[in-house]
N, C-alpha and C positions, 0 to 999 in steps of 0.2 A: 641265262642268269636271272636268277627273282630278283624284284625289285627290293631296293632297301626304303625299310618306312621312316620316313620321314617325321623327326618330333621335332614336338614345336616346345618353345622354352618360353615361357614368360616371366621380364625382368623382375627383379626383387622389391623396385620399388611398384611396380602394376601391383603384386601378390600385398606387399604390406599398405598399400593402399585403399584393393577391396578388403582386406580385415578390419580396418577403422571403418570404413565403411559399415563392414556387418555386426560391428560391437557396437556404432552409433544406432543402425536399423532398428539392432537387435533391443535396444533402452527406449525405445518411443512407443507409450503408451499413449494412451486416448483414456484417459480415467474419471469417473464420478466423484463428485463431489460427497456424494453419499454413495452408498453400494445399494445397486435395483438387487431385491429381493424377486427370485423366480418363483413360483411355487409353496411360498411362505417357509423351504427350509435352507434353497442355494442364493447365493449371495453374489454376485457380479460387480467386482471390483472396478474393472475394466475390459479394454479390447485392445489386444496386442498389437496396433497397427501398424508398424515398424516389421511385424516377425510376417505379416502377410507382403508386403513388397519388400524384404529382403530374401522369401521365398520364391518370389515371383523374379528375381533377379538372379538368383541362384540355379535356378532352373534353367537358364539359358547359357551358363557358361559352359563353356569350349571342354575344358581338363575337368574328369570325371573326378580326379583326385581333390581337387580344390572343391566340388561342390557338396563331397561328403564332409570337409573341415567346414563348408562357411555355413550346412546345414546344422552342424555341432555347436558355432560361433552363436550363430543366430537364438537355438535353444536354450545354452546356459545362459546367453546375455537377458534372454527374455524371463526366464525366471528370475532369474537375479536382481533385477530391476522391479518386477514385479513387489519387491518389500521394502524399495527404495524411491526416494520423493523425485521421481523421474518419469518425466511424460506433461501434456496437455493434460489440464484439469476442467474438465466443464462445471 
């Protein structure tokens, strides 16, 4: 007889707890107080600091299913915030 696979279920509250987690990640910028000009024509608002360790957390979880949503989580959050007064201000 083959083996039957075994899934693994994780609670409702684990699942809805890394999503505030990855919509918090996903809001935390690191922003200028004025925007650095590169090159005299791009303009550097800030650095999404939140979207690089809520990647780096994302990357390790277990269910492939949940790492393609908290990857989606983490991008809309980060643009979105990105024209919103959210983040450290240096």
């Amino acid at each position: 007889m083959p083996k039957k696979k075994q899934t693994q279920n994780e609670p409702d509250s684990t699942y809805v707890l890394k999503v505030v987690l990855f919509i918090i990640l996903g809001s935390l910028w690191l922003k200028f107080s004025e925007p650095l000009t590169i090159g005299g024509s791009f303009q550097l608002l800030g650095i999404p600091l939140g979207l690089f360790i809520g990647l780096a957390f994302a990357a390790h979880d277990h269910f492939q299913v949940d790492r393609k949503i908290e990857y989606a989580i983490l991008i809309v959050m980060t643009i979105v915030s990105l024209f919103l007064p959210v983040g450290i201000i240096l």
